[in-house]
PDB file of the backbone (N, CA, C, O) and the ligand in Angstrom, with CONECT records:
HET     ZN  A 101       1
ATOM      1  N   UNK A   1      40.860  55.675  73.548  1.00  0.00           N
ATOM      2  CA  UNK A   1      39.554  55.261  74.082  1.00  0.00           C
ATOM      3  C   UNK A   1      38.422  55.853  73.250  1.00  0.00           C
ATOM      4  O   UNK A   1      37.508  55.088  72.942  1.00  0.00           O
ATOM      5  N   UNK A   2      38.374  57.067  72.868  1.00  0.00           N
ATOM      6  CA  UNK A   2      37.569  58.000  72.081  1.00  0.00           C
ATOM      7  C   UNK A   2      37.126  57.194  70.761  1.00  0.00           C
ATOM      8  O   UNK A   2      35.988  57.059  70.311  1.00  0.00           O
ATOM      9  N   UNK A   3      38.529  56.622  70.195  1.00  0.00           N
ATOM     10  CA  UNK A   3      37.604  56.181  69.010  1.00  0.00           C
ATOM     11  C   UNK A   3      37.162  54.843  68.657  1.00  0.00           C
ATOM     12  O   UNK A   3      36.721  54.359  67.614  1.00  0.00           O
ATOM     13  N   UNK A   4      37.485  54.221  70.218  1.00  0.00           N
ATOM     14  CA  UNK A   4      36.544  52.691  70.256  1.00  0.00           C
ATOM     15  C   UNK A   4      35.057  52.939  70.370  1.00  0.00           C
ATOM     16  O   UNK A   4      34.121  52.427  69.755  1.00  0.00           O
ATOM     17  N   UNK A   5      35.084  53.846  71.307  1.00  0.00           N
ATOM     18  CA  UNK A   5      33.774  54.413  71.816  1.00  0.00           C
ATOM     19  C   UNK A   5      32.875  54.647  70.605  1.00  0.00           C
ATOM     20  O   UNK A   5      31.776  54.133  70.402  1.00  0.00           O
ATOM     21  N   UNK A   6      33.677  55.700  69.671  1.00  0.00           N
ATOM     22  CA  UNK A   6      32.960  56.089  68.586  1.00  0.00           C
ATOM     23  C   UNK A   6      32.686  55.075  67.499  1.00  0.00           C
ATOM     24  O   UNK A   6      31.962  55.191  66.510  1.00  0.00           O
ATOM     25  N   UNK A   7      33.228  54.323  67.794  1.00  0.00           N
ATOM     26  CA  UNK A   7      33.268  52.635  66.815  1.00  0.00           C
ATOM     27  C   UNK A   7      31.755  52.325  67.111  1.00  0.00           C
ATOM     28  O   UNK A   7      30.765  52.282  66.381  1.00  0.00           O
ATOM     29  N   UNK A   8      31.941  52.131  68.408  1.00  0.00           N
ATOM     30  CA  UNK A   8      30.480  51.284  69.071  1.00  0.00           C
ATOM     31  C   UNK A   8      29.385  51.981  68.285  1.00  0.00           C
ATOM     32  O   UNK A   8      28.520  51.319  67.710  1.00  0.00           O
ATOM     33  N   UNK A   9      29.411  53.503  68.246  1.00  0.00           N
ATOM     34  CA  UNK A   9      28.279  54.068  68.358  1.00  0.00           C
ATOM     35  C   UNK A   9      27.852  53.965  66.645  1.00  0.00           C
ATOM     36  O   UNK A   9      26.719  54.083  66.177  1.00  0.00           O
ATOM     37  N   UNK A  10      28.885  53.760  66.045  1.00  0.00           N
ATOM     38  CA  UNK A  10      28.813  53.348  64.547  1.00  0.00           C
ATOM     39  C   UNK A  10      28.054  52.034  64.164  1.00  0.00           C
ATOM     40  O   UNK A  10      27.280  51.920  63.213  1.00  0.00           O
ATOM     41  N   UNK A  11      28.346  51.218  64.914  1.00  0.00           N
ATOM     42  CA  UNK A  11      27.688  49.841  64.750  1.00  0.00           C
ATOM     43  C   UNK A  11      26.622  50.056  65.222  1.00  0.00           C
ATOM     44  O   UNK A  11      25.671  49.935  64.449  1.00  0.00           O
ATOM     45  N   UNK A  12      26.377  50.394  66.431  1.00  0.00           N
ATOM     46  CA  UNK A  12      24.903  50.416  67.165  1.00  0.00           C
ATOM     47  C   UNK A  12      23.833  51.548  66.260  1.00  0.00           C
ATOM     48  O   UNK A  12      22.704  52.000  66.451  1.00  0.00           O
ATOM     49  N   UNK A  13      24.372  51.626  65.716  1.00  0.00           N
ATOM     50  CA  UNK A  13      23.334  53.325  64.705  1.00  0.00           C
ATOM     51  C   UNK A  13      23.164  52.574  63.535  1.00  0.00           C
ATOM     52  O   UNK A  13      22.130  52.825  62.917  1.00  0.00           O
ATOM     53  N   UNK A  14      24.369  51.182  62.773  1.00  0.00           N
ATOM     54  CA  UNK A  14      23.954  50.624  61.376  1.00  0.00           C
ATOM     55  C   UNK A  14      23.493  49.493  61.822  1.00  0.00           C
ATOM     56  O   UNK A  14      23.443  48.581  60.996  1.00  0.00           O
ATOM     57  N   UNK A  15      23.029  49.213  63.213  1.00  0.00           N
ATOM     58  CA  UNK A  15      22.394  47.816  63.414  1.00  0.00           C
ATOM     59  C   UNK A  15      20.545  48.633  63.584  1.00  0.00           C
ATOM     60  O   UNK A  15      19.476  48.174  63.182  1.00  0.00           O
ATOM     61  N   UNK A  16      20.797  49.794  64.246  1.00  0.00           N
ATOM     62  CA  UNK A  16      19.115  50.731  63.747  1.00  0.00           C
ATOM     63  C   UNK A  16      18.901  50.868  62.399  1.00  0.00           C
ATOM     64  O   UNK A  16      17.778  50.873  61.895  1.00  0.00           O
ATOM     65  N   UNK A  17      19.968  50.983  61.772  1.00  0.00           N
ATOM     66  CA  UNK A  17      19.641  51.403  60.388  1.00  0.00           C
ATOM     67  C   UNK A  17      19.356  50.101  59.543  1.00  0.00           C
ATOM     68  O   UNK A  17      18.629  50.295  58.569  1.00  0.00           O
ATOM     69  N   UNK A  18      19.741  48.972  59.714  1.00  0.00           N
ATOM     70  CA  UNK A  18      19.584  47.680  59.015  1.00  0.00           C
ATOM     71  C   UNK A  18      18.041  47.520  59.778  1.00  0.00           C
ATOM     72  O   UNK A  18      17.046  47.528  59.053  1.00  0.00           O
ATOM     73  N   UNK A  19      17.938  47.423  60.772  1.00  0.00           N
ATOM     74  CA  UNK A  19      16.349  46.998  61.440  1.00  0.00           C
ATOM     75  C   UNK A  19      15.633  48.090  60.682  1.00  0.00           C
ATOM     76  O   UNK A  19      14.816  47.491  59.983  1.00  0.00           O
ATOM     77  N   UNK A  20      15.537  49.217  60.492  1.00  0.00           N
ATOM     78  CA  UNK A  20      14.962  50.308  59.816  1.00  0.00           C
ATOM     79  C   UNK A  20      14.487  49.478  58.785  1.00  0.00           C
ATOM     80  O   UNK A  20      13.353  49.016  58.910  1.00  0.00           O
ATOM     81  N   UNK A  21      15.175  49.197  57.756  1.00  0.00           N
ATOM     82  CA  UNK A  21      15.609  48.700  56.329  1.00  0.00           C
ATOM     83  C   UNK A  21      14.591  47.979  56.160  1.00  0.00           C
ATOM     84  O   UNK A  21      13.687  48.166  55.346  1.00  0.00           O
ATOM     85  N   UNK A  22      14.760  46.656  57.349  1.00  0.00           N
ATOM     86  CA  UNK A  22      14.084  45.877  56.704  1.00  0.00           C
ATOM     87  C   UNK A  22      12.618  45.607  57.242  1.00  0.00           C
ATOM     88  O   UNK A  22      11.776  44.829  56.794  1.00  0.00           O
ATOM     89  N   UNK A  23      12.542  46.491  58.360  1.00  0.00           N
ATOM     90  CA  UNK A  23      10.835  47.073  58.658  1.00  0.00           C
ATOM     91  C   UNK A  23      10.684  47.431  57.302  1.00  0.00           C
ATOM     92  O   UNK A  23      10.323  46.601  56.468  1.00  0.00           O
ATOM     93  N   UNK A  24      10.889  48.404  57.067  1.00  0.00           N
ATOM     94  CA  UNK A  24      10.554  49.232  55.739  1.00  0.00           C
ATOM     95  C   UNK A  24      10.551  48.335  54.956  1.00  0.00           C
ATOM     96  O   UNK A  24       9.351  48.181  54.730  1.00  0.00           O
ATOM     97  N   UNK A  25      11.312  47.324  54.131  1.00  0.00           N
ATOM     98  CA  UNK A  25      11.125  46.486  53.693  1.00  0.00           C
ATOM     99  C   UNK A  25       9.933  45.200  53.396  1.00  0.00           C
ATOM    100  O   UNK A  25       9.576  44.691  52.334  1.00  0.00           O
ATOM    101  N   UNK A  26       9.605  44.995  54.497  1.00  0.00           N
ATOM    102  CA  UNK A  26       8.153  44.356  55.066  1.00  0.00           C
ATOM    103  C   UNK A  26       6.941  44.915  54.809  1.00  0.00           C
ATOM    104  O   UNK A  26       5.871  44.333  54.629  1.00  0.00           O
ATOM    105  N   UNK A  27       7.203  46.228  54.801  1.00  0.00           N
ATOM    106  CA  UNK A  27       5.738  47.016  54.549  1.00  0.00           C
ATOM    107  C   UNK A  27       6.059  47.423  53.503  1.00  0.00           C
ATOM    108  O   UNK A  27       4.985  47.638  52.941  1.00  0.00           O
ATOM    109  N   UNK A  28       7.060  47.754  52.655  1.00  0.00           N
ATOM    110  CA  UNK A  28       6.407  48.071  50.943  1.00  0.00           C
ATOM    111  C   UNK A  28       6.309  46.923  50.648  1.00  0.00           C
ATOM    112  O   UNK A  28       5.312  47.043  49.936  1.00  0.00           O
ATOM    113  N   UNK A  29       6.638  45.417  50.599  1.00  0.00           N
ATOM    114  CA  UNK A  29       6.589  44.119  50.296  1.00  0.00           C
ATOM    115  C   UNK A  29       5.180  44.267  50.494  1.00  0.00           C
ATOM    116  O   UNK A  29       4.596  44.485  49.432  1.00  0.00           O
ATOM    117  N   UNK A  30       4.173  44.205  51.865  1.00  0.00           N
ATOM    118  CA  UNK A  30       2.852  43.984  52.030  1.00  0.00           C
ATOM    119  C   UNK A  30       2.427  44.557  51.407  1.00  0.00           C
ATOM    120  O   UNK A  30       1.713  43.997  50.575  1.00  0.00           O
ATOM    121  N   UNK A  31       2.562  46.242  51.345  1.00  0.00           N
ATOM    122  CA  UNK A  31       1.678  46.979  50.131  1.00  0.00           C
ATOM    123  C   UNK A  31       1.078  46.464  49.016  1.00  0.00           C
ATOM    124  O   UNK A  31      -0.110  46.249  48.779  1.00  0.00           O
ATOM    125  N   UNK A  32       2.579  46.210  48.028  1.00  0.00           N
ATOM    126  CA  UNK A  32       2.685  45.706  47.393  1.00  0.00           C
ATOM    127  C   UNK A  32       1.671  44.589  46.637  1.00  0.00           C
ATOM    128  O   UNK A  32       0.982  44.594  45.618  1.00  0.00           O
ATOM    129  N   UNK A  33       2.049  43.377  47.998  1.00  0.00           N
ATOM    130  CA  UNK A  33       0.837  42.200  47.639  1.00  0.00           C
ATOM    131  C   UNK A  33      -0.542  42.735  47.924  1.00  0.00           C
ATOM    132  O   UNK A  33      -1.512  42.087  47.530  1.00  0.00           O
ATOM    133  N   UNK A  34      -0.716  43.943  48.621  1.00  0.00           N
ATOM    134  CA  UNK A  34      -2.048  44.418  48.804  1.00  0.00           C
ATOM    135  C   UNK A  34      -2.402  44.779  47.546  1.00  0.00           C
ATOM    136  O   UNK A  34      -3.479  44.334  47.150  1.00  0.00           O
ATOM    137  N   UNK A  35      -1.555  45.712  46.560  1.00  0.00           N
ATOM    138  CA  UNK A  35      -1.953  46.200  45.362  1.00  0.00           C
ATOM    139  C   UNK A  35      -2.285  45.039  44.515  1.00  0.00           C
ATOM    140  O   UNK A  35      -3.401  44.877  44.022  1.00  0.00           O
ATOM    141  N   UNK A  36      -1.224  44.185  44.350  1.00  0.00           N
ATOM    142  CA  UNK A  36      -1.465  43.722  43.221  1.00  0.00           C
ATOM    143  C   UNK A  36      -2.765  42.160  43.695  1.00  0.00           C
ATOM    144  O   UNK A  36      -3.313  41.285  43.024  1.00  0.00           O
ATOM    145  N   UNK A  37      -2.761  42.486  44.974  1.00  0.00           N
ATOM    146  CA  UNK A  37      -4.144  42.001  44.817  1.00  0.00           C
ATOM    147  C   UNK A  37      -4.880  42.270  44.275  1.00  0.00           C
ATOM    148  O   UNK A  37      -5.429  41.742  43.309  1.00  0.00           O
ATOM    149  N   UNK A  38      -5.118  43.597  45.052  1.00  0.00           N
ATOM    150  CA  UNK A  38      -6.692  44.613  44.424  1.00  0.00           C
ATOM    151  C   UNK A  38      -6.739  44.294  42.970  1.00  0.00           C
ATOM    152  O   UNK A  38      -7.758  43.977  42.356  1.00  0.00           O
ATOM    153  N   UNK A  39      -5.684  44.393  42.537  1.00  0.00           N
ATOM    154  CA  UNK A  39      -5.667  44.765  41.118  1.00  0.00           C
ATOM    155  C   UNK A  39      -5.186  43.314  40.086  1.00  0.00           C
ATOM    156  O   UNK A  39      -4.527  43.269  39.047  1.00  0.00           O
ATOM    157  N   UNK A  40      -5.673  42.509  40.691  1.00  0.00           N
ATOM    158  CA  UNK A  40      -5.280  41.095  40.450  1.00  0.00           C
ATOM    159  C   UNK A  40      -5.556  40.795  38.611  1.00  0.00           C
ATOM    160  O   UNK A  40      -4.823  40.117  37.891  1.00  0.00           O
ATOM    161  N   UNK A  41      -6.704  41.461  38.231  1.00  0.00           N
ATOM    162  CA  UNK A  41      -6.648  41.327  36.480  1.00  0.00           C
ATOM    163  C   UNK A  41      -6.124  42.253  35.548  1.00  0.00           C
ATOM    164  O   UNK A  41      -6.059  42.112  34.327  1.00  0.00           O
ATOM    165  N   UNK A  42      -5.649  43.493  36.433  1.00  0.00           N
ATOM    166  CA  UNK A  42      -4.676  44.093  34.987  1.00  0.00           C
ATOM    167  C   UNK A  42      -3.090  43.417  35.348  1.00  0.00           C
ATOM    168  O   UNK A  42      -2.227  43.517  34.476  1.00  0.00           O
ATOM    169  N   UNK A  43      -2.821  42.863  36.414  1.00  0.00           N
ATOM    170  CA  UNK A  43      -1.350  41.881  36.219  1.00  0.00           C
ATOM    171  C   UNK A  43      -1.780  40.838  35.355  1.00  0.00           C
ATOM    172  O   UNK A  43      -0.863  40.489  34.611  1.00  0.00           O
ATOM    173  N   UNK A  44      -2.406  40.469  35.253  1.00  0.00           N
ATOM    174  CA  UNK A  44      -2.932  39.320  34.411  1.00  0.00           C
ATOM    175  C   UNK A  44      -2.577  39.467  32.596  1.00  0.00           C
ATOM    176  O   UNK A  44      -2.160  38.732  31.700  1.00  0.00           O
ATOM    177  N   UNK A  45      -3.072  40.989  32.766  1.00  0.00           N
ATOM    178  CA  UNK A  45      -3.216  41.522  31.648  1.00  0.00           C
ATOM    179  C   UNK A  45      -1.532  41.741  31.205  1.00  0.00           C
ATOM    180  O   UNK A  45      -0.826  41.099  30.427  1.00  0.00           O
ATOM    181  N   UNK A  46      -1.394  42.305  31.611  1.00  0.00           N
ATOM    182  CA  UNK A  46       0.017  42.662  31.048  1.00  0.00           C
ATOM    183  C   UNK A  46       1.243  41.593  31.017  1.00  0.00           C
ATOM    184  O   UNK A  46       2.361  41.610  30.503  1.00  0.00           O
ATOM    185  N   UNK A  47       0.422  40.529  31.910  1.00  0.00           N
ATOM    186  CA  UNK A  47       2.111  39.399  31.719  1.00  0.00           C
ATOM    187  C   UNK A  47       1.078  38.324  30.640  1.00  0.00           C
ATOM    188  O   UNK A  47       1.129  37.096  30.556  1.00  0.00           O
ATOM    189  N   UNK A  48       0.210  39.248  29.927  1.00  0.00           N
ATOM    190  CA  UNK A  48      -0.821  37.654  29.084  1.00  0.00           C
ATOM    191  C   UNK A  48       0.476  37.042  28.026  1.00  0.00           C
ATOM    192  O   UNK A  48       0.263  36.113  27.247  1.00  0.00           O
ATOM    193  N   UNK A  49       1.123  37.370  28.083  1.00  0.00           N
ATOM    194  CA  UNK A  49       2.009  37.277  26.580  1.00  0.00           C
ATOM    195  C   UNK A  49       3.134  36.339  27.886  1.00  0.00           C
ATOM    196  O   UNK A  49       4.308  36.355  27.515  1.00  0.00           O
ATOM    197  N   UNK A  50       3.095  36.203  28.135  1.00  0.00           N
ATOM    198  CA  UNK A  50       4.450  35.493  29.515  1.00  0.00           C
ATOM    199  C   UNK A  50       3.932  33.818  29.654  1.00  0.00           C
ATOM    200  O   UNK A  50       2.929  33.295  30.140  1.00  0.00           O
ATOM    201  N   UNK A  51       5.197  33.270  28.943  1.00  0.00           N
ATOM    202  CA  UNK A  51       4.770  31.871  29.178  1.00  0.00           C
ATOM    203  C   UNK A  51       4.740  31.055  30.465  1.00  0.00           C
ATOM    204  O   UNK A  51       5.680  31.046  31.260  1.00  0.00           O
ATOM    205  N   UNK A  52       3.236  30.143  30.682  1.00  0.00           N
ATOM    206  CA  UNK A  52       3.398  29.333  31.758  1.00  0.00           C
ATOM    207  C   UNK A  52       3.604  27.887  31.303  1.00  0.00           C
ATOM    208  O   UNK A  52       3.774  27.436  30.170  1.00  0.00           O
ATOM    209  N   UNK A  53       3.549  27.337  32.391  1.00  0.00           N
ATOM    210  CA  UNK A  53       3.446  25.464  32.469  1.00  0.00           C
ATOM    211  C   UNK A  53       2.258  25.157  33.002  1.00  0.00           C
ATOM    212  O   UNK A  53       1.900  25.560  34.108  1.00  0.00           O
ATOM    213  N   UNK A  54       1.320  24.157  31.974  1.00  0.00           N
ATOM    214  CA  UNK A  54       0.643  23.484  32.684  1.00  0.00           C
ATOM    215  C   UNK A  54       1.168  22.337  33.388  1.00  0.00           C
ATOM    216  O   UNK A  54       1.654  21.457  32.678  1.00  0.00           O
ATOM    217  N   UNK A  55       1.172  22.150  34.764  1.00  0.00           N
ATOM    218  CA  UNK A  55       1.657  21.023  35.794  1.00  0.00           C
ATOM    219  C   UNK A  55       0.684  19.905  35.794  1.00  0.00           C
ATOM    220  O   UNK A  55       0.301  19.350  36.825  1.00  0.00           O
ATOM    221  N   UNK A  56       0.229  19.541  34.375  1.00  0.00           N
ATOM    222  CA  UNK A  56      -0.426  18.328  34.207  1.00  0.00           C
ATOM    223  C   UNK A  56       0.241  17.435  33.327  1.00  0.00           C
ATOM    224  O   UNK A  56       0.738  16.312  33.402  1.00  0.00           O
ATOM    225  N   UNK A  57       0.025  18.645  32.147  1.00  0.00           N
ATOM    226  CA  UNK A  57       0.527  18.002  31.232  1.00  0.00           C
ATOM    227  C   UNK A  57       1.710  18.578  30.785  1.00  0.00           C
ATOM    228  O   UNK A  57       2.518  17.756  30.352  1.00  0.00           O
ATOM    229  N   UNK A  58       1.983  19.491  30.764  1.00  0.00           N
ATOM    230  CA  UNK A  58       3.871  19.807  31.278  1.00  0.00           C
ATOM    231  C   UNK A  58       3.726  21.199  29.215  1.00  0.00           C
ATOM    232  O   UNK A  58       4.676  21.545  28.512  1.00  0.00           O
ATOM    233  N   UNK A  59       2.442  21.482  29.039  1.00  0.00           N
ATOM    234  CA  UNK A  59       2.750  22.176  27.885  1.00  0.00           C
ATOM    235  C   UNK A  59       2.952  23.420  28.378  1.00  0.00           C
ATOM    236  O   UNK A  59       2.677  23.805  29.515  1.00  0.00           O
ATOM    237  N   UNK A  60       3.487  24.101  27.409  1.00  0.00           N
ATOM    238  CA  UNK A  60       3.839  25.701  27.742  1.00  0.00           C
ATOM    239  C   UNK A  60       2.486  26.510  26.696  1.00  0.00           C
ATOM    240  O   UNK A  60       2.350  26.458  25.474  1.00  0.00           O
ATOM    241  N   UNK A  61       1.470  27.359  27.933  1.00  0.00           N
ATOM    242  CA  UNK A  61       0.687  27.984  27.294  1.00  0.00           C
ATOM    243  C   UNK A  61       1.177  29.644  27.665  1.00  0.00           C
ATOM    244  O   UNK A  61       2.119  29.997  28.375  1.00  0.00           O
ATOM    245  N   UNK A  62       0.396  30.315  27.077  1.00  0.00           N
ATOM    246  CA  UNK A  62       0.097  32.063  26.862  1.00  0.00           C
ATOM    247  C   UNK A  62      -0.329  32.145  28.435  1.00  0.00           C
ATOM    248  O   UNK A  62      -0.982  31.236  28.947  1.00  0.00           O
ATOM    249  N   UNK A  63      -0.056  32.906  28.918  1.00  0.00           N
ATOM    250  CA  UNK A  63      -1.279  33.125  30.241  1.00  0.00           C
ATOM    251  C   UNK A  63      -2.406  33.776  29.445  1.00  0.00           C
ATOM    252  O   UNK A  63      -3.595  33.741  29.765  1.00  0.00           O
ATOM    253  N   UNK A  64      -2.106  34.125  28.817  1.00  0.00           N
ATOM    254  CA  UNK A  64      -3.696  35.189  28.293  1.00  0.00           C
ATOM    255  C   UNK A  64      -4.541  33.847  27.570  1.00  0.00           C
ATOM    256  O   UNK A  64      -5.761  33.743  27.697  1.00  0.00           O
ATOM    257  N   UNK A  65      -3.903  33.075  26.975  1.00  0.00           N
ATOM    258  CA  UNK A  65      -4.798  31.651  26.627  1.00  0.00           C
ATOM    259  C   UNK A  65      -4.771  30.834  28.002  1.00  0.00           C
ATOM    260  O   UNK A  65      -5.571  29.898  28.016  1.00  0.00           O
ATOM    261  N   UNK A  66      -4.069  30.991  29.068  1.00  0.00           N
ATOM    262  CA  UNK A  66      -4.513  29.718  30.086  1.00  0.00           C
ATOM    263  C   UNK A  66      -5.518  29.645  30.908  1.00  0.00           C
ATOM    264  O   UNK A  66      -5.736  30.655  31.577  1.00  0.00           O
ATOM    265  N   UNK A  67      -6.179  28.760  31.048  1.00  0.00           N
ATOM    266  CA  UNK A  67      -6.811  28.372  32.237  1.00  0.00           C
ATOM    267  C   UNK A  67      -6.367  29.023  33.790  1.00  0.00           C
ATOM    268  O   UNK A  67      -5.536  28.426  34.474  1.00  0.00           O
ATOM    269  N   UNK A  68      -6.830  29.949  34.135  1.00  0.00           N
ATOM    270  CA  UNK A  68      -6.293  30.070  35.869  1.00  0.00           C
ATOM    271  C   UNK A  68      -7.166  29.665  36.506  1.00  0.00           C
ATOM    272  O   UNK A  68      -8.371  29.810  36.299  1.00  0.00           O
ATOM    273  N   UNK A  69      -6.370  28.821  37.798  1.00  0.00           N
ATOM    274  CA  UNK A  69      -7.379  28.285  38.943  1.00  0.00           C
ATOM    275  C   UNK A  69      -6.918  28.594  40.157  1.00  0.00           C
ATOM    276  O   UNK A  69      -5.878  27.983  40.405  1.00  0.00           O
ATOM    277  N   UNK A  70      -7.336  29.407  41.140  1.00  0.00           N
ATOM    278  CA  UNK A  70      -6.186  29.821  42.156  1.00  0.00           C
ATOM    279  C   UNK A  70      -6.496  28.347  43.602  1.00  0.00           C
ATOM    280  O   UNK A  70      -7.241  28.420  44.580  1.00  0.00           O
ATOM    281  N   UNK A  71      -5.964  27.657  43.344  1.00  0.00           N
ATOM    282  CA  UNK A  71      -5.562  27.524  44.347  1.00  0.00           C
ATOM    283  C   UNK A  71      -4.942  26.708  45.758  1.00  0.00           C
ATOM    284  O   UNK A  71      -3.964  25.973  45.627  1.00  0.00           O
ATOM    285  N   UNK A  72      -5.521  26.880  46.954  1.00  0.00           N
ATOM    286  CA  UNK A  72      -4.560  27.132  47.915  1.00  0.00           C
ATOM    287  C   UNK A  72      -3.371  28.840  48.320  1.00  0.00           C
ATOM    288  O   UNK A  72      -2.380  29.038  49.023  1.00  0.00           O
ATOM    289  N   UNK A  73      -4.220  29.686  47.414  1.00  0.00           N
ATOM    290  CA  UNK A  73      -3.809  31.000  47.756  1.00  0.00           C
ATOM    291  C   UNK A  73      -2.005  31.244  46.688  1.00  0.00           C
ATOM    292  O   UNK A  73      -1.117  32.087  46.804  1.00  0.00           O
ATOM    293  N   UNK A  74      -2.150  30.188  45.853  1.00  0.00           N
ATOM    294  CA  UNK A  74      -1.288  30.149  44.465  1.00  0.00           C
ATOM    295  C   UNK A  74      -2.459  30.186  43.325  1.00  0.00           C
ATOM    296  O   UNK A  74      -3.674  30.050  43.463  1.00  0.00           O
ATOM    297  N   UNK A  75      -1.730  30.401  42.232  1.00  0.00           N
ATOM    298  CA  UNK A  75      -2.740  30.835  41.294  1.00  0.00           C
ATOM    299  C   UNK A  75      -1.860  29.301  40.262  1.00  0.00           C
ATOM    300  O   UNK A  75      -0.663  29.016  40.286  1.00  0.00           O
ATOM    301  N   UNK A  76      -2.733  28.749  39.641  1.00  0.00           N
ATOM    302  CA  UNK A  76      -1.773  27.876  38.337  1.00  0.00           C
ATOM    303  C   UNK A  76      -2.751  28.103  37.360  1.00  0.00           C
ATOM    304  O   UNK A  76      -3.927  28.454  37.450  1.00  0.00           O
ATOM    305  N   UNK A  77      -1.844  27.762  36.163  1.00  0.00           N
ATOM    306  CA  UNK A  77      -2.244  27.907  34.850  1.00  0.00           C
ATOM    307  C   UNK A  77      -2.237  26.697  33.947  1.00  0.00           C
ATOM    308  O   UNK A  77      -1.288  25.918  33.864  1.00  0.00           O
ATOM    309  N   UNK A  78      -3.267  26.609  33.338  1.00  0.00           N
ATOM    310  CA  UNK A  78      -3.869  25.329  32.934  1.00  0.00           C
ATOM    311  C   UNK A  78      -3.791  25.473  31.363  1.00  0.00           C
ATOM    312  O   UNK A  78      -3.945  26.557  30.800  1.00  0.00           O
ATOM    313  N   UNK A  79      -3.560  24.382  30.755  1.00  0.00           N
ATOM    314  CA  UNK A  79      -4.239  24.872  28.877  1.00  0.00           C
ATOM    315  C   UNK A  79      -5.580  24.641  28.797  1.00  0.00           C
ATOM    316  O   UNK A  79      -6.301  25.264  28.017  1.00  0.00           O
ATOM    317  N   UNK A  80      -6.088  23.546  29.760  1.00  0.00           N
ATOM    318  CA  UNK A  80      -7.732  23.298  29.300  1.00  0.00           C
ATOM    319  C   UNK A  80      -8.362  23.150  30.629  1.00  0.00           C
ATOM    320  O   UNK A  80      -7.707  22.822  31.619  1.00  0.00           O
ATOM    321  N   UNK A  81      -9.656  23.395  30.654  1.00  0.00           N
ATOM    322  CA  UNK A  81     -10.675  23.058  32.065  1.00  0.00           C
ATOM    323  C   UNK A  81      -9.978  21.526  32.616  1.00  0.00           C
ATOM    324  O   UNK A  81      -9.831  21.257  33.808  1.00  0.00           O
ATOM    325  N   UNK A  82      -9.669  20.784  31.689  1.00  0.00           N
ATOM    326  CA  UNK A  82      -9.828  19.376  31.836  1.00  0.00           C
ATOM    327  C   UNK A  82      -8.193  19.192  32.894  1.00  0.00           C
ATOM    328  O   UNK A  82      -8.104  18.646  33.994  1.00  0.00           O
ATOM    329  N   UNK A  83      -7.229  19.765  32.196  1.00  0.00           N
ATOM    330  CA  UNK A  83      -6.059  19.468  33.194  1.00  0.00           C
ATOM    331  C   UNK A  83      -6.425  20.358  34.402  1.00  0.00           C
ATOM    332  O   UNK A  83      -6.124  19.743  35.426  1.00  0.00           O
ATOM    333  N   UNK A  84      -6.884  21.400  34.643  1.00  0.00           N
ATOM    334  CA  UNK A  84      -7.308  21.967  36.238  1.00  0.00           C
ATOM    335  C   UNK A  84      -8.060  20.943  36.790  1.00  0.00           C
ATOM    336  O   UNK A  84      -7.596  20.372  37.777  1.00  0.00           O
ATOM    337  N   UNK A  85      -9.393  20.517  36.234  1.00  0.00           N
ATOM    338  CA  UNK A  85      -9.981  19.292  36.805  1.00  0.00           C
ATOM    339  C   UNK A  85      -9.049  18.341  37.468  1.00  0.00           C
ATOM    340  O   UNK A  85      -8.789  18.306  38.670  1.00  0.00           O
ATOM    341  N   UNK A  86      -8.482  17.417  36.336  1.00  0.00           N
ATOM    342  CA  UNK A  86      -6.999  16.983  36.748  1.00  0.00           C
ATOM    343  C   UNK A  86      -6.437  17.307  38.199  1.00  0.00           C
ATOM    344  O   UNK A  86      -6.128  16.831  39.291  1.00  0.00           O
ATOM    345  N   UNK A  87      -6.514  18.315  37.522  1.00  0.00           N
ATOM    346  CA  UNK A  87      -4.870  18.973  38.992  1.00  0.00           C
ATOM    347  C   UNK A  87      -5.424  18.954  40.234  1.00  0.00           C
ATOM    348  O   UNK A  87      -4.799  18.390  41.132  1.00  0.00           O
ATOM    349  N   UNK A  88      -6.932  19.682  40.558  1.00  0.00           N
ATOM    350  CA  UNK A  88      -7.443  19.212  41.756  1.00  0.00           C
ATOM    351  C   UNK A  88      -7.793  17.963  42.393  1.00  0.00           C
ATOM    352  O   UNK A  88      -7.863  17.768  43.607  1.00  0.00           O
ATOM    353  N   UNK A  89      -7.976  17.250  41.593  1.00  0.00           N
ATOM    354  CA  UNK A  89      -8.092  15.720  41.885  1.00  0.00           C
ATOM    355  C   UNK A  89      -6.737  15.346  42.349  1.00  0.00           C
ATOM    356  O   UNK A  89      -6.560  14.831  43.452  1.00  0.00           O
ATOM    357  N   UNK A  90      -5.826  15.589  41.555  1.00  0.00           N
ATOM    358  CA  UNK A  90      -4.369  15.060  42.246  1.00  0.00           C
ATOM    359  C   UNK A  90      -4.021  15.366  43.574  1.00  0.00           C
ATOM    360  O   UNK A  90      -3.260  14.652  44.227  1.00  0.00           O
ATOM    361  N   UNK A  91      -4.680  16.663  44.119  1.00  0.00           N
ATOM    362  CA  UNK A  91      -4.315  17.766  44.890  1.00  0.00           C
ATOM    363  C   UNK A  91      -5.112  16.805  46.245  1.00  0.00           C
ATOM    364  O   UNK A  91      -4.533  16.443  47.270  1.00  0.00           O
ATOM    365  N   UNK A  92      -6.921  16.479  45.808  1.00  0.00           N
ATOM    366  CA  UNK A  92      -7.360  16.476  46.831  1.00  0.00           C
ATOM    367  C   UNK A  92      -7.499  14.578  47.184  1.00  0.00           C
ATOM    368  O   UNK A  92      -8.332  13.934  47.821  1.00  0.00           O
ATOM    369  N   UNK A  93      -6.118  14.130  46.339  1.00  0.00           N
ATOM    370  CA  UNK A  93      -6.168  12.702  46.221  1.00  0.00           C
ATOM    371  C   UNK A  93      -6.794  12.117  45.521  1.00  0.00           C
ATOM    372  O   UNK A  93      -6.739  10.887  45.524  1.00  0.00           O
TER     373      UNK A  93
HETATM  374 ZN    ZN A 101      -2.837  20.543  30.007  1.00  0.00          ZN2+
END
């Protein structure tokens, strides 16, 4: 009987410990997007060399050469004013 008992108490302590986890999980995740909010142009900076897609015209630019337009609370990357123009028009019909 002793070591069913002690079974239970094993599961019931790694089912606290998984809920733990992934609280904790949730809040360095939010941090996180809190920081790299704040700090929204030195990420910029450091992935400038990281290739994007413009979703207009389908070229692969620099981020540090693209166009950014955020939005809808996404950020996209453009090669010229003219495909963001573009893209919102598609966006807002
Ligand atoms: Zn383009």
């Amino acid at each position: 009987m002793a070591p069913r008992r002690y079974k239970g108490i094993v599961m019931y302590r790694l089912l606290i410990v998984i809920g733990l986890l992934v609280i904790l999980y949730f809040l360095v995740r939010s941090a996180i997007r809190e920081l790299s909010g704040g700090k929204g142009q030195a990420q910029v900076l450091t992935d400038k060399n990281q290739m994007v897609q413009d979703p207009v015209c389908r070229i692969y630019v620099t981020r540090g050469s693209a166009v950014a337009e955020s939005i809808g609370g996404q950020t996209y990357y453009f090669c010229s004013r003219d495909c963001a123009q573009t893209f919102q028009k598609q966006l807002s019909g």
